[in-house]
N, C-alpha and C positions, 0 to 999 in steps of 0.2 A: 446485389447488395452485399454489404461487406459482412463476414460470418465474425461471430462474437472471438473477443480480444485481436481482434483487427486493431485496432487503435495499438497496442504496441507493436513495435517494430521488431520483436526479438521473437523469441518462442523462449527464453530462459527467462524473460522476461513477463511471460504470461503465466511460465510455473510459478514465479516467485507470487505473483498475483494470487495463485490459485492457493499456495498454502498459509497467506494472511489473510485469505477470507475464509478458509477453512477456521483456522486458528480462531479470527473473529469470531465466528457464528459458535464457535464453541463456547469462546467467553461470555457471550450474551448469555447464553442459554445458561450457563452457570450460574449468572447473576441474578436473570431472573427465578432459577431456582432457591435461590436465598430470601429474595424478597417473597417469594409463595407459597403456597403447601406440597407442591409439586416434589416427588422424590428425585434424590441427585441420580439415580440410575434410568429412570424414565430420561432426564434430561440430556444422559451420558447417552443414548440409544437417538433419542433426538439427534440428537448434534451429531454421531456416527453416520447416521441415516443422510442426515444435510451435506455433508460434507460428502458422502461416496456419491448422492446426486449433482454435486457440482464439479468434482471431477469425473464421474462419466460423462458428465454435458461438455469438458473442457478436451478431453481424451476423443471423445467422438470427432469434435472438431479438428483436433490436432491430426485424429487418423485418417481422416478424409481423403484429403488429396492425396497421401502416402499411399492408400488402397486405390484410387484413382490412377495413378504412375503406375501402380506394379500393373492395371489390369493393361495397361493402353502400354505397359513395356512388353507384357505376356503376347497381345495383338501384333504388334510391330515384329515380336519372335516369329513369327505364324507369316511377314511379309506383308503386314497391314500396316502401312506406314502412314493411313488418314486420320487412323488416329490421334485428339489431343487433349489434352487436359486442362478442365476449366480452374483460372488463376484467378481466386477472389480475395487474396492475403495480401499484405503488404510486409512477412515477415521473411523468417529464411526460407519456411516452406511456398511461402509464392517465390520469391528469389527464384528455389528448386524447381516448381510448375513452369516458368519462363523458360530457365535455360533447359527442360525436357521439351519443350512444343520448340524452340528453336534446333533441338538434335533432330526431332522428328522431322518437320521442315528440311533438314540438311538430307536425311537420309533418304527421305523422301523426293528431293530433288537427285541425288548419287544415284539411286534407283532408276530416275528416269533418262539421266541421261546414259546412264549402262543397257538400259532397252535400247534407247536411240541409237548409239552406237553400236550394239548388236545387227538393228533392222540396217540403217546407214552402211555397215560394211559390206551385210549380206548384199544388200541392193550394188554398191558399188561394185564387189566383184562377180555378179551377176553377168554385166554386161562384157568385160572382156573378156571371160571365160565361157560362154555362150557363142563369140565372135569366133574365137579359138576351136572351140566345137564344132561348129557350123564350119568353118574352112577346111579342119581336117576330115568330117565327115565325108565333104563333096571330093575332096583327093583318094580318098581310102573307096568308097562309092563309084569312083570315075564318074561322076560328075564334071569336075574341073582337073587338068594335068597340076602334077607341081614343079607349076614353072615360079620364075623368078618375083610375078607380080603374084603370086596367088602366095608364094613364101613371104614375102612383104609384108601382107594383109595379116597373114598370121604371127608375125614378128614386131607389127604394130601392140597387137592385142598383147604380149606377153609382156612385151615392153611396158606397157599401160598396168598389168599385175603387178611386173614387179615395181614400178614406181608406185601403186598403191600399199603393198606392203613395205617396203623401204620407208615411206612417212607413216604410217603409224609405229612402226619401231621407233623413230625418229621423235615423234609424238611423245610414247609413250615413254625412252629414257627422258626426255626435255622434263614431263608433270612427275614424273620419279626424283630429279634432280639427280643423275647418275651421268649428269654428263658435265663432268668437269669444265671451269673456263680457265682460260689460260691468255690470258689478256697480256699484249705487248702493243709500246710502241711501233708504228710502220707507218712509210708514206701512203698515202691515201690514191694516188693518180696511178702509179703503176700497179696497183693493188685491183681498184675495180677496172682498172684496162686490161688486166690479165682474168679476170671475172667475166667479162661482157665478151673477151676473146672463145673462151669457152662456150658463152650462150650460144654466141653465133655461128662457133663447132655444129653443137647437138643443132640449129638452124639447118645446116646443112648436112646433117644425117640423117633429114626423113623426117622433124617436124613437121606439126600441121601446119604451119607459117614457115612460109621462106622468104615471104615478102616484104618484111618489116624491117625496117631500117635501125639500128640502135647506136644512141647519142651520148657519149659524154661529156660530163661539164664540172670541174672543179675549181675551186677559186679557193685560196689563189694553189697554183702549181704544186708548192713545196707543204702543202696542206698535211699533217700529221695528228696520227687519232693513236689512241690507246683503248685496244678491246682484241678479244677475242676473234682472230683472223677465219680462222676452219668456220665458227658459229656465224660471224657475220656473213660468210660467203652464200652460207645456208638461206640466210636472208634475204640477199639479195638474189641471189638466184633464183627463189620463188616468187618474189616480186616483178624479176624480168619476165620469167617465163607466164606470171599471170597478166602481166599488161600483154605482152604477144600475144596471147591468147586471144583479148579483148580489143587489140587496135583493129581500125578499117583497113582495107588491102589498099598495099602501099602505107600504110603507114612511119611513124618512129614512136619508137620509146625512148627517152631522155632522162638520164643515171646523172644527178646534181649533186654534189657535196660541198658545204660548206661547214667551216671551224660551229663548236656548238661555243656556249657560254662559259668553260672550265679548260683546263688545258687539259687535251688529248683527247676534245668532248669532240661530237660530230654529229652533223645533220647530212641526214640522207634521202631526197625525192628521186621515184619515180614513179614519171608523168609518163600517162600514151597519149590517145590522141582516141579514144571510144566513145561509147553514152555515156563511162561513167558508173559511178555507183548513187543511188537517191538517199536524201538523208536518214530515212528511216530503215534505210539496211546497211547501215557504217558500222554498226558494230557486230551485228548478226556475220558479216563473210569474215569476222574473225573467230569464229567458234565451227569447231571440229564439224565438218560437212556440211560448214556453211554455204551458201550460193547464194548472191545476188539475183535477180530478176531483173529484165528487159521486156518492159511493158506486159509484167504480170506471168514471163515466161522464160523458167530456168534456161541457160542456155546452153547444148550438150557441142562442148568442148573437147569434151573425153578428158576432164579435167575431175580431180578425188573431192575437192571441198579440204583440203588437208594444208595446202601450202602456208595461205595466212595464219594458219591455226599454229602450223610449226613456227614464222616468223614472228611472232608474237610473242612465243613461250619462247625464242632465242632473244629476243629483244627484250625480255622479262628478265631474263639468269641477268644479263647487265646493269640491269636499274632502272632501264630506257624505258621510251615512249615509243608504241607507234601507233597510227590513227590516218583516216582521210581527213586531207587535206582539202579548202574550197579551191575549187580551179574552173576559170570560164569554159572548159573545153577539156575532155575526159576524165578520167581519174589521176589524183597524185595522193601516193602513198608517201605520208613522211616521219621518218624515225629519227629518234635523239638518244645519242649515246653518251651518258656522262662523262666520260674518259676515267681519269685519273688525275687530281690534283696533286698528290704527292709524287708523280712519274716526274722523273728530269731527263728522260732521253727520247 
């Protein structure tokens, strides 16, 4: 229920209140001291007495939810962030009550996901550094010789760290915004053909796929975008290297570009050829150690949860969009880069 001087919208508005009915009840009381036998000092004591009763009843009110905040800001100090504060005003102090349960909400969410990504890294470098241990252990042990494949195996795992620390550096300038864009005109065909020429480098340095085929497709030829080249490559690069991931053996992955709706704008899919992501985790594998599921079972790729996370916040510093796409037959990622309408080259 609403507490008394609810009905104005103000709190200066309820003092103003408060000192015409003081005032009032004083004038009564005067008056009917003239019309009675009553002395004007009894009636001076009256009216004193009325009036400190209706501003401690107005004061009480007003203190409320002010003592309410300070104790649930005192909680939140201490890391109690369930805290909130019941809003039954319509004036400035509920105003205040609203946007304090909305801070608390905020912090309270920043809170958790600072655990999660605490537990998320822990867990992730858990496993190739455990692998790393376990290898050098059985060499140091005489276990296993350190031949060439047992160096590998170990070379895999560090490789697998440092690309998991490499993205969240990467992460971590992108939600800082410390990482400058530097957006220029360039053609679009030799750009991600010198992009896709690198994936299929690192293919052939000992990824876990060597078998995937990579396609590209741009229309028309002399296709021309305005954006930041180092950030989009960032882009697309974890977008190849997450559909490899996820193609059947023998598969392709197909890199499409087509002009966006603005000059220098650009649309960019890529499609594989896997299950695919289900509609209700399209937006979950874009947040930090996200993973989709395959009939209810993370799939260990030896992949961070980190790639879409970074492609997102690079496709974010632009303007752009990016999102799954429907496609009858695997996954397609597709991103929209506004360009530059005032670019003329």
């Amino acid at each position: 229920m609403l507490r008394p001087f609810d009905p104005m919208r103000s709190v200066k508005a309820a003092l103003g209140w408060l000192v015409i009915i003081s005032v009032g009840i004083t004038t009564l009381l005067i008056l009917m001291a003239y019309r009675s036998d009553i002395e004007l000092q009894v009636i001076a004591m009256i009216a004193i007495i009325a009036s400190l009763l209706v501003t401690q009843f107005v004061a009480h009110s007003l203190a409320t939810p002010v003592l309410e905040m300070t104790s649930a800001a005192r909680a939140m100090a201490r890391g109690d962030y369930d805290r909130r504060v019941h809003v039954a005003r319509r004036d400035e102090l509920g105003d205040l009550g609203h946007a304090f349960n909305r801070m608390a909400a905020d912090l309270q969410a920043a809170d958790r996901q600072r655990r999660e990504l605490i537990a998320n890294v822990s867990h992730e470098l858990r496993t190739p550094i455990a692998g790393l241990r376990a290898v050098l252990e059985n060499v140091v042990d005489g276990v296993s010789d350190a031949d060439p494949d047992t160096m590998a195996t170990a070379l895999r795992q560090t490789e697998r760290l440092g690309r998991l620390v490499a993205q969240l550096l990467d992460l971590s300038r992108l939600e800082d915004g410390v990482v400058p864009l530097q957006p220029r005109g360039f053609q679009v065909e030799p750009y991600l053909a010198a992009v896709l020429n690198d994936a299929t480098v690192a293919l052939k340095r000992g990824h876990a796929r060597t078998d995937v085929k990579l396609r590209l497709d741009v229309v028309p030829g002399s296709l021309r975008a305005h954006a930041d080249p180092e950030r989009l490559d960032q882009v697309v690069t974890n977008l190849v290297d997450n559909a490899v991931k996820h193609s059947p053996r023998n598969g392709q992955v197909t890199v499409r570009a087509r002009p966006g709706g603005t000059y220098g704008g650009l649309v960019i899919e890529v499609q594989d050829e896997g299950p695919g992501i289900p509609p209700e985790q399209r937006e979950l594998v874009f947040e930090r150690f996200g993973r989709g599921t395959i009939d209810g079972v993370t799939p260990r790729d030896g992949g961070t949860g980190l790639g879409l996370a970074i492609a997102r916040w690079a496709v974010d510093l632009h303007g752009g969009t990016i999102g799954v796409a429907e496609s009858r037959r695997g996954c397609r990622i597709r991103l929209t880069l506004p360009g530059n309408a005032k670019a003329n080259n």
